[in-house]
C-alpha positions in Angstrom: 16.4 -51.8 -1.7 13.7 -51.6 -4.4 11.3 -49.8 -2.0 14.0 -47.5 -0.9 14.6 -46.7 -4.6 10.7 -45.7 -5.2 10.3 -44.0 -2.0 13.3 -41.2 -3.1 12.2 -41.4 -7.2 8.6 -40.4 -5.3 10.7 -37.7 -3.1 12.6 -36.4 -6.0 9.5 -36.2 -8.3 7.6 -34.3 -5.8 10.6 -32.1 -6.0 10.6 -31.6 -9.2 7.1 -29.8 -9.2 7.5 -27.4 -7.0 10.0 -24.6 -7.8 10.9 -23.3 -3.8 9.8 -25.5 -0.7 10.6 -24.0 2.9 11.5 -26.4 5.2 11.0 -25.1 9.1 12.1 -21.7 8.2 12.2 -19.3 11.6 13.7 -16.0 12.4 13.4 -14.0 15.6 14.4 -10.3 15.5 15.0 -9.4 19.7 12.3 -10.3 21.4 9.6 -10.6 17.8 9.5 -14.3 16.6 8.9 -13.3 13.1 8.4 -16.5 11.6 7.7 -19.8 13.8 8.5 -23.0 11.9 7.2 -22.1 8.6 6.9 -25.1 6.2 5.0 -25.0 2.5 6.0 -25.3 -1.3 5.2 -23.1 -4.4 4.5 -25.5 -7.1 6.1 -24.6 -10.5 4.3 -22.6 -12.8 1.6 -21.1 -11.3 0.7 -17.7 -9.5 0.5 -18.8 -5.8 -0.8 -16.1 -3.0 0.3 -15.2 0.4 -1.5 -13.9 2.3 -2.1 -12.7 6.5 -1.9 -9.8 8.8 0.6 -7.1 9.0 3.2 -8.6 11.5 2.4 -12.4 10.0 5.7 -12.7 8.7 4.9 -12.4 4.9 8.2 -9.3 4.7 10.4 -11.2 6.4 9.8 -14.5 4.2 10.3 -12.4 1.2 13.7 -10.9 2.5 14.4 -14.8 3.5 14.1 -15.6 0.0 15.8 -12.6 -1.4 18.8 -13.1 0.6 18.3 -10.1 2.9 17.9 -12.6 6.1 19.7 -15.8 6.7 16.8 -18.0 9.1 17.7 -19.0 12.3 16.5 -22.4 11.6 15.3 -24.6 8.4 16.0 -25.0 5.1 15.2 -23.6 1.5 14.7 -26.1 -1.6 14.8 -24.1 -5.0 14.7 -26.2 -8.0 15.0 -29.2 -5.9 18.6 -28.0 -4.1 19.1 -26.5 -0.9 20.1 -23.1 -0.9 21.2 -20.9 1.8 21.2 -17.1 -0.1 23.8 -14.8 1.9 23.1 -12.2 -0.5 20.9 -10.5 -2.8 23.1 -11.0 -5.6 23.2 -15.0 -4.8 19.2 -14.9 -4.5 18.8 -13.1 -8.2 22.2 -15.7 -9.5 20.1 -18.5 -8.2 16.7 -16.9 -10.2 14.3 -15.6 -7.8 13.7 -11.6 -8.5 11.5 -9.6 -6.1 9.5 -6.8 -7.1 9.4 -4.6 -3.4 5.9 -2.5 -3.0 8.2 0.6 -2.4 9.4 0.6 -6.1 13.3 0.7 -6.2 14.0 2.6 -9.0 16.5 5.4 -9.9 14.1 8.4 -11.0 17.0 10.0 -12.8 18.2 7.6 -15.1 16.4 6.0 -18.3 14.0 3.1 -17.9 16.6 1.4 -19.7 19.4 1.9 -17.3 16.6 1.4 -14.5 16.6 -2.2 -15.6 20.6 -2.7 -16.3 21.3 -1.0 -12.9 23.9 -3.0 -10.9 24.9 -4.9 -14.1 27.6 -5.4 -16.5 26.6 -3.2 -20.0 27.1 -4.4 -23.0 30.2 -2.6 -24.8 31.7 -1.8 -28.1 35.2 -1.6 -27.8 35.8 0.5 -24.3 32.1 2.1 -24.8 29.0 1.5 -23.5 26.3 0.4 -26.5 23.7 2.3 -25.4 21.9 1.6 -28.8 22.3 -2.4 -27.8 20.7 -1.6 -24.2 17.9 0.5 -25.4 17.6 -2.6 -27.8 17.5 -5.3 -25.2 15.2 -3.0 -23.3 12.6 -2.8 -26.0 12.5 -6.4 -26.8 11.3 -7.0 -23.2 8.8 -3.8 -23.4 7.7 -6.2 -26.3 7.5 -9.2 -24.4 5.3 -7.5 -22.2 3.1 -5.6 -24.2 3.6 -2.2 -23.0 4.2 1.2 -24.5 7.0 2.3 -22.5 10.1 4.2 -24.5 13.6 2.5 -23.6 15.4 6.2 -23.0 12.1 7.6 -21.0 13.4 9.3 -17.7 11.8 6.8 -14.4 11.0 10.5 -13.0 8.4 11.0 -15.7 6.9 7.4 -15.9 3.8 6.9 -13.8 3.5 4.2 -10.8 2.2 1.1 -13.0 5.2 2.0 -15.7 7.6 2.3 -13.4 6.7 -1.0 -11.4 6.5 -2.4 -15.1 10.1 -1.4 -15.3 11.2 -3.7 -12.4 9.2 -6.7 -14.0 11.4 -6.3 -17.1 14.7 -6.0 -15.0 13.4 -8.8 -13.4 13.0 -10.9 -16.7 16.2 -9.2 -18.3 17.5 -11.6 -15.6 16.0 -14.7 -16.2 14.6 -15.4 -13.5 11.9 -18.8 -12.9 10.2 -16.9 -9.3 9.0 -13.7 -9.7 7.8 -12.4 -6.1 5.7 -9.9 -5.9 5.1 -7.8 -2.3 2.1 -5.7 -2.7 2.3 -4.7 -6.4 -1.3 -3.1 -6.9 -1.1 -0.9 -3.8 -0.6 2.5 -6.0 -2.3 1.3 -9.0 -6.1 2.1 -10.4 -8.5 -0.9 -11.2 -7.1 -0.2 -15.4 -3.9 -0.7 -14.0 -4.3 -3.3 -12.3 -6.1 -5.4 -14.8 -3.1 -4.8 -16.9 -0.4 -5.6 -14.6 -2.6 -9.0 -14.3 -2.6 -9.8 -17.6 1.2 -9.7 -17.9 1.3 -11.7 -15.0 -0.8 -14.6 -17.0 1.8 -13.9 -20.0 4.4 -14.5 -17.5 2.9 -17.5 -16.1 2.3 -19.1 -19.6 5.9 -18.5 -20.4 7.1 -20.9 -17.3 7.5 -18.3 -15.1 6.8 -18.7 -11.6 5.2 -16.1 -9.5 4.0 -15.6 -5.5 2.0 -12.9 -5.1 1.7 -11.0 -1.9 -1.3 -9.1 -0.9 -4.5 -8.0 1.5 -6.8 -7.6 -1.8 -8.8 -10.7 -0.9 -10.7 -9.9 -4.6 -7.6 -9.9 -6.2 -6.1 -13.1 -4.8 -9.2 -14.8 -5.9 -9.2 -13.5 -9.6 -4.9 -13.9 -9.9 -3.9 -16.8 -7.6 -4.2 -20.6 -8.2 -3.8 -21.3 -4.8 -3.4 -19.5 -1.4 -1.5 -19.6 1.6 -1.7 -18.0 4.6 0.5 -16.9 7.7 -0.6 -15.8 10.9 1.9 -14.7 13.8 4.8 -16.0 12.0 3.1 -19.6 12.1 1.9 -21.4 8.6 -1.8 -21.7 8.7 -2.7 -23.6 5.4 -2.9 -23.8 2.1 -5.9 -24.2 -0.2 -7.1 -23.9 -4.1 -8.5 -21.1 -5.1 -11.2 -23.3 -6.4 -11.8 -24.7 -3.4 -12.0 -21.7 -1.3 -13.9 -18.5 -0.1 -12.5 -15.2 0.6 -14.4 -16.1 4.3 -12.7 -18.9 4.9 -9.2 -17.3 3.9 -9.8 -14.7 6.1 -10.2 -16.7 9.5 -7.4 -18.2 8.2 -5.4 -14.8 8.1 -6.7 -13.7 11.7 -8.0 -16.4 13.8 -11.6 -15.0 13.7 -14.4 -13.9 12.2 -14.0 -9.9 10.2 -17.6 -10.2 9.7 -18.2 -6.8 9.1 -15.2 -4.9 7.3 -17.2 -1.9 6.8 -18.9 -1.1 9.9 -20.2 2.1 9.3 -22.0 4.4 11.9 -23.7 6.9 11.0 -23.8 10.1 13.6 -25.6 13.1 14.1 -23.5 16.3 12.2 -22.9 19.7 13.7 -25.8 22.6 11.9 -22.9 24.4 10.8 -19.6 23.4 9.2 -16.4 23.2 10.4 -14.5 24.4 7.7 -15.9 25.7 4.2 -14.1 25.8 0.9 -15.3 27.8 -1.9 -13.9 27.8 -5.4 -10.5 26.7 -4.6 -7.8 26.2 -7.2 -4.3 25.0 -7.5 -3.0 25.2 -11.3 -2.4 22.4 -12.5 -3.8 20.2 -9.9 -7.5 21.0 -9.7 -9.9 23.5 -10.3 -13.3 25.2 -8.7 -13.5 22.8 -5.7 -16.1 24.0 -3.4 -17.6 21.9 -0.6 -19.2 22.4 2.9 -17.5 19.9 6.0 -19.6 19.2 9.1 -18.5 17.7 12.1 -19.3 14.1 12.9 -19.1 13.0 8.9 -17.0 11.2 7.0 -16.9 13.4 3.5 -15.3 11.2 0.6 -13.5 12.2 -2.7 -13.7 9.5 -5.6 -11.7 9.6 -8.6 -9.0 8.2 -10.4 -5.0 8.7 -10.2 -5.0 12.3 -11.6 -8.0 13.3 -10.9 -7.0 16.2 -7.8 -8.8 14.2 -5.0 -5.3 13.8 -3.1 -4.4 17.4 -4.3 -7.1 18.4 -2.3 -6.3 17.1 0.7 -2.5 18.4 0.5 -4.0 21.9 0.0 -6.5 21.6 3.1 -3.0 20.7 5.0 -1.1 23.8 3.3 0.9 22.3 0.8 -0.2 24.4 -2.4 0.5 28.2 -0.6 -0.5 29.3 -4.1 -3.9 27.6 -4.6 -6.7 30.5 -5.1 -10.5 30.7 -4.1 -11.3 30.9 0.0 -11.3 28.4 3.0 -13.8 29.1 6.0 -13.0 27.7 9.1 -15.8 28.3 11.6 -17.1 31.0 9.2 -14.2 32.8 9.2 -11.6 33.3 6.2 -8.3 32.0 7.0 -4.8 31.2 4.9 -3.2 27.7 5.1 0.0 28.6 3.8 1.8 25.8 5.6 1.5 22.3 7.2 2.1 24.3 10.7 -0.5 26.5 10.1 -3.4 23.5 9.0 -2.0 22.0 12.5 -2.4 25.0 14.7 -5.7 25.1 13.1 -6.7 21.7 14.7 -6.2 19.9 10.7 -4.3 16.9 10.9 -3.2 15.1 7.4 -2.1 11.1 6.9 -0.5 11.1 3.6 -0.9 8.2 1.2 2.8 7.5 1.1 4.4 6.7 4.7 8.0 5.7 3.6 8.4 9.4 1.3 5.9 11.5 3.3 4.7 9.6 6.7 7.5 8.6 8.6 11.9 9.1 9.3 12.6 5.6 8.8 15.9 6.1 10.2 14.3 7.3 13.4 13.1 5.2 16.0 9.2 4.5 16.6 9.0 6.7 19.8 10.6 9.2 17.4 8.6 9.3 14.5 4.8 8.6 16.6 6.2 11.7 19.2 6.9 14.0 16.7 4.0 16.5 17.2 4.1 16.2 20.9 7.5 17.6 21.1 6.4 21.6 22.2 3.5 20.3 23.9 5.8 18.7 26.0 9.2 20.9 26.4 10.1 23.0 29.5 10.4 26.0 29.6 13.8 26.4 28.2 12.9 24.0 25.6 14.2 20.7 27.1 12.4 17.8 26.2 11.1 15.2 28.8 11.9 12.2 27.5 10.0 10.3 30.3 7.1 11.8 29.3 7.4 11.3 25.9 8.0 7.5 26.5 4.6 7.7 28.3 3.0 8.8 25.6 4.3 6.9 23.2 3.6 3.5 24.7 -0.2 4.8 25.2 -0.6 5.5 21.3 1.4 2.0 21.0 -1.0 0.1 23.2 -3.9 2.3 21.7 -3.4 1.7 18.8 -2.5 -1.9 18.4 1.2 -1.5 17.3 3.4 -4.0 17.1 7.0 -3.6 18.0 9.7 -5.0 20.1 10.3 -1.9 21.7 9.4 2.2 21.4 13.0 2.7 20.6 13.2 0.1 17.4 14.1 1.3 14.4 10.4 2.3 12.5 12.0 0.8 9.9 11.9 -2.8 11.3 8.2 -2.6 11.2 5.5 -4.3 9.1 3.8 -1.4 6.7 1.0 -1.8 8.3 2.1 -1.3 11.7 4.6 1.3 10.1 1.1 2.8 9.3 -0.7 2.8 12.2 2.6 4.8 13.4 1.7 7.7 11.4 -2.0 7.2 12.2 -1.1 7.5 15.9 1.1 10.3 15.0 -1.3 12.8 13.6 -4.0 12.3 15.4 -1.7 12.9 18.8 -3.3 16.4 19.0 -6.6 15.4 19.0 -7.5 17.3 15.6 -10.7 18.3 14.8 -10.1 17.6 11.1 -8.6 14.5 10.0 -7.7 14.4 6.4 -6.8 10.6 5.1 -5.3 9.8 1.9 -5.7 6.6 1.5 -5.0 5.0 5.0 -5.5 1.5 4.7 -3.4 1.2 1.6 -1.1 -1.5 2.3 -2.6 -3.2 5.4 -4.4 -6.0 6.1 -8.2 -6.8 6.7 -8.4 -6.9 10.3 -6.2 -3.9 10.4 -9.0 -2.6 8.4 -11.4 -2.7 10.2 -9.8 -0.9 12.9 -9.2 2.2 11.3 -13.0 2.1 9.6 -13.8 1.3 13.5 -11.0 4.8 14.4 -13.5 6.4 11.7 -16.8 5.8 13.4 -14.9 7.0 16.8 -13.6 10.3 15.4 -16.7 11.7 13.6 -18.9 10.4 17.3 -16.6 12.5 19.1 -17.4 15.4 16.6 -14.6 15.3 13.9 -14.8 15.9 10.6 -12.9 13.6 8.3 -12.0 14.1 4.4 -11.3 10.4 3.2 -9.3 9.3 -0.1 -9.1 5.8 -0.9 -8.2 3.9 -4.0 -10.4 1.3 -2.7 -13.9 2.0 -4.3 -16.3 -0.2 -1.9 -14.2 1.3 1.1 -15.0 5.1 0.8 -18.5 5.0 -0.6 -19.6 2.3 2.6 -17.3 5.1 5.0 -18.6 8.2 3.8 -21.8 10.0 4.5 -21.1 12.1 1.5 -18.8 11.6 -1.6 -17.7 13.7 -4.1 -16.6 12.5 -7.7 -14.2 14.4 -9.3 -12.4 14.0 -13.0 -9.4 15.8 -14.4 -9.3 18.3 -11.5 -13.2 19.5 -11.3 -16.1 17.9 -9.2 -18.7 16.2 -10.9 -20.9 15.5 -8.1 -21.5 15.8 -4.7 -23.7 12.8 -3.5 -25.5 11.7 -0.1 -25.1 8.2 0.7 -28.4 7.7 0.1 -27.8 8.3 -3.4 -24.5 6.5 -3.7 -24.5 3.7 -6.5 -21.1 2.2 -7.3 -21.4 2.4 -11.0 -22.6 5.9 -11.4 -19.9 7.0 -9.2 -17.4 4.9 -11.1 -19.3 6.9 -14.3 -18.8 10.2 -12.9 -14.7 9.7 -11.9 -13.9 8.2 -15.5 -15.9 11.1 -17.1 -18.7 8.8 -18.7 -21.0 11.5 -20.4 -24.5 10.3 -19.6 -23.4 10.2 -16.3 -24.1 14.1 -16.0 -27.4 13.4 -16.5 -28.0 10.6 -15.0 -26.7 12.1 -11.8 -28.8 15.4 -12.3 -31.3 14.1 -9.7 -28.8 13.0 -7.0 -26.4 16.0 -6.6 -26.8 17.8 -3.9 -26.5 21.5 -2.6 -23.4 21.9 -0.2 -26.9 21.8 2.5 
């Protein structure tokens, strides 16, 4: 009796350290096993990763926890008692908040009704207080050290405050997990080291947090341990401490990502494919001239404001307005539309796939055939759908999508596969420009390496790509060129020859000495 006593005190105890254990957890959507058996805890108190491939079952976890998905199979422990959430609102009652890496936020209301959405207000008489919820707002824009005003409209507030905002509606709840799915995606390296100092104030404070996300370097400078999925199986777990960023990612894909930057570089046309001299959009960016050859990979570097996306969206005919002159082939032309920039061979993979990239009430055939619609209608119009299903499932297989079926919902993909979607999508024309804004935000490392591998195959078959990336080491290893630009002007233009990491980083944040120091490296447009 004694021994049985000591053996459950040890259970319970064990128990009482961790604040969510999963138990055998499994889901199958159709014919995708999702997750497989999935057992691990979260000890209390500490920031614990997860990490693996898009597709590993790291989404549908989450949505597990948050009440979205019952399992199949298994068993949740949160604070030591099984829980079976059937709804969001039991997940948050129970004190597990989720902070998405689309940000769910109302642009149109106040950051203080952002974080009192869905909740009862606090009332004098038969009126809302609003002066009591802009109070209760401000004390956690205290707690968290952040200059955010209480009646400022979401609309206005940039990515970091708004994702700031759901970390306080989040704590405004009480929670003891915080999960976090992706939360530096959209956010500069500033940012970022702020949003990871608020999560060490959290973490002092009691609070639980698992972090989700394919930043290996981040993982290693926020997590205190690190688990990883792969296929919808648990892999392991291991202390940061204990660990290298090589060893976590075999664990995420089964091999060896030896080389996640495996640049090739190829011989470039003589003369450019398209030219752009002096272009302006107002308030955007200004004076942008640059020369584009075939068979490079031309870079933009700069921070969140700095026009290096703007650029991109007015190569693809999304600032009809912009002034100065675009050569393509050494003749003038007007992009006053996305239709024209795609008659003109230009295709464009925006930065954002759920506002910009993709229909996600539309199936995958849907969204991937999009372009290939009047390439493929009869005569009269009629589209053969037979056809299009061909296609599809060739850009599918090509490009290593995984989903049940052509006709699923896009919607029920992983991002990154969601992304590889509007990869496949635009470049269904076979373009002779490809313009990327940042197209391995989101996705994992060996997903990485396959588009830097589509990059090496584009420019060898003569392309000319323009890349954007908010991942400094990625587009100064990718690009034969790179440009720094600040506020809306170009600073430099650089051969990768010349590339050093910190004097680009000097050049985008506007360092003065920078100008000089760069004097020797910029180059003529050739």
């Amino acid at each position: 009796m004694m021994d049985t006593t000591i053996e459950r005190n040890a259970i319970d105890s064990s128990r009482a350290k961790n604040i969510i254990e999963f138990e055998g957890i499994s889901k199958r959507f159709g014919g995708v096993q999702a997750l497989d058996d999935v057992s691990f805890a979260v000890p209390r108190g500490e920031i614990h990763a997860l990490v693996g491939e898009n597709g590993a079952g790291k989404s549908t976890l989450i949505r597990v926890c948050g009440g979205v998905f019952l399992p199949d199979a298994g068993k949740i422990r949160f604070e030591g008692q099984e829980k079976e959430f059937r709804s969001v609102q039991e997940s948050r009652d129970a004190g597990i908040s989720i902070v998405h890496q689309e940000i769910p936020i109302a642009p149109a209301l106040s950051a203080a009704e952002n974080i009192f959405l869905g909740r009862p207000l606090p009332k004098r008489g038969r009126l809302v207080d609003w002066k009591e919820v802009n109070r209760r707002t401000q004390e956690l824009f205290d707690r968290l050290q952040v200059r955010i005003k209480p009646t400022e409209i979401a609309s206005r507030l940039t990515i970091a405050q708004q994702q700031i905002v759901v970390i306080a509606q989040a704590l405004s709840l009480e929670s003891d997990l915080l999960i976090m799915d992706e939360p530096t995606s959209a956010l500069n390296k500033e940012e970022t080291n702020h949003l990871f100092s608020i999560l060490r104030q959290l973490k002092a404070q009691g609070i639980s947090i698992l972090y989700v996300s394919h930043r290996l370097e981040e993982v290693f400078e926020i997590a205190d341990r690190i688990t990883a999925l792969r296929d919808g199986k648990y892999i392991g777990t291991v202390k940061k401490e204990e660990a290298t960023p090589d060893q976590v990612v075999r664990m995420m894909v089964g091999r060896e990502v030896s080389n996640l930057f495996p640049k090739v570089y190829n011989e470039s046309t003589s003369e450019p494919l398209i030219s752009v001299r002096h272009l302006t959009a107002d308030g955007a960016f200004e004076d942008v001239s640059f020369d584009l050859y075939g068979g490079e990979v031309l870079g933009l570097v700069g921070l969140q404001g700095s026009g290096t996306s703007e650029v991109l969206r007015a190569l693809f005919g999304m600032y009809p307005q912009m002034k100065g002159e675009v050569l393509f082939k050494g003749q003038p032309i007007q992009i006053n539309s996305s239709a024209d920039a795609i008659r003109l061979g230009i295709a464009y993979v925006p930065a954002d796939r759920q506002l910009e990239g993709l229909f996600t009430v539309m199936s995958v055939r849907d969204n991937g055939g999009l372009l290939l619609l009047r390439r493929i209608a009869g005569k009269l119009g009629w589209i053969r759908l037979g056809n299009l299903d061909r296609n599809v499932r060739g850009a599918v297989k090509d490009f290593g999508i995984r989903t049940a079926s052509i006709h699923s919902l896009v919607s029920s993909l992983s991002g990154g596969n969601q992304q590889k979607v509007v990869i496949a999508r635009s470049l269904s024309l076979t373009p002779r420009i490809v313009l990327l804004d940042d197209p391995t935000r989101g996705i994992d490392v060996g997903a990485k390496a396959e588009v830097h591998e589509l990059l090496n195959q584009l420019t060898a078959q003569g392309c000319g790509v323009i890349l954007v990336s908010s991942e400094l080491p990625e587009v100064l290893a990718m690009s034969d060129r790179v440009i720094a630009m600040y506020r809306g002007r170009m600073r430099a233009l650089l051969d990768h020859h010349n590339v050093d990491r910190e004097l680009v980083m000097s050049l985008a944040t506007g360092a003065d000495a920078a100008v000089t120091t760069a004097g020797a490296a910029v180059m003529a447009a050739r």
